[in-house]
C-alpha positions, 0 to 999 in steps of 0.5 A: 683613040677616038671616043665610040660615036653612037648613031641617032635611032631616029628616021629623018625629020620630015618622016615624023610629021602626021598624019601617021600612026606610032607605037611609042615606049618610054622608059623609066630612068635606071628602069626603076619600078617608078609606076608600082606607085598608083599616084605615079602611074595616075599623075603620068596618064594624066601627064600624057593625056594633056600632052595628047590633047594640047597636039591635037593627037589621039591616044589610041591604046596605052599600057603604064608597065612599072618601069616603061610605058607603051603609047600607040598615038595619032599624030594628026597632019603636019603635027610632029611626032618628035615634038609631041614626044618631047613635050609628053616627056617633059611634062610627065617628068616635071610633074614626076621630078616634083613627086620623087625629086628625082628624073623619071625617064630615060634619055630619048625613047623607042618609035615605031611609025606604023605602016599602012598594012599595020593595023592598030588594033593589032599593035593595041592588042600586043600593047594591052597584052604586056601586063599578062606578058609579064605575068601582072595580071590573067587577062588584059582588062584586068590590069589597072593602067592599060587603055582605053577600057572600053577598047580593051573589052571590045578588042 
């Protein structure tokens, strides 16, 4: 019998060069409770700011869960989604590995390109909203790890 042949979840190539928007999860290896450590948590948004910067990019709402992170990014034009991604995860996970000695995320990650009917500050609504989801905290603004907060407070 021939092994299981599992499908890329990625649209073609050319559909993740900018300008667009995205709502983009990384998910922690095993799903371990790596960001109950506020280090951990900083030294990642930290990590994904960088990465933001170096692309250009705009980080538009994000929510550092304890086992997954959600991004709602700008990728500007002829700039990649793919690429950035993966140069988020890899310098998120260097900088992690060096902290834990162990791998931070798992294998590829979740997207979403937003359409043009979507607004953003819905989608950073449903990012913001996912500590009290997830019964973290009463209200958004009160949860250490979402942002911007100027954002949240004006949303």
């Amino acid at each position: 019998m021939f092994p299981a042949y599992r499908r890329s979840p990625r649209l073609p190539e050319e559909d993740y060069i900018g300008p667009l928007a995205a709502h983009v999860i990384f998910v922690a290896m095993q799903r371990r409770s790596l960001f109950s450590s506020a280090d951990l948590a900083s030294t990642c948004l930290v990590a994904l700011q960088e990465s933001i910067g170096s692309f250009g990019a705009d980080l538009v709402a994000y929510c550092i869960m304890p086992d997954h992170a959600h991004l709602l990014v700008q990728i500007p034009e002829g700039v990649s989604l793919q690429d950035w991604a993966r140069r988020a995860k890899q310098l998120s996970g260097f900088r992690l590995k060096r902290a834990t000695g162990d791998f931070a995320w798992q294998i590829s990650y979740y997207d979403h390109i937003l359409r043009r009917e979507e607004a953003l500050i819905d989608v950073a609504k449903y990012i913001w909203a996912n500590p009290v989801t997830a019964g973290l905290v009463t209200a958004p603004e009160l949860y250490e790890w979402s942002g911007p907060a100027e954002l949240i407070a004006q949303a």
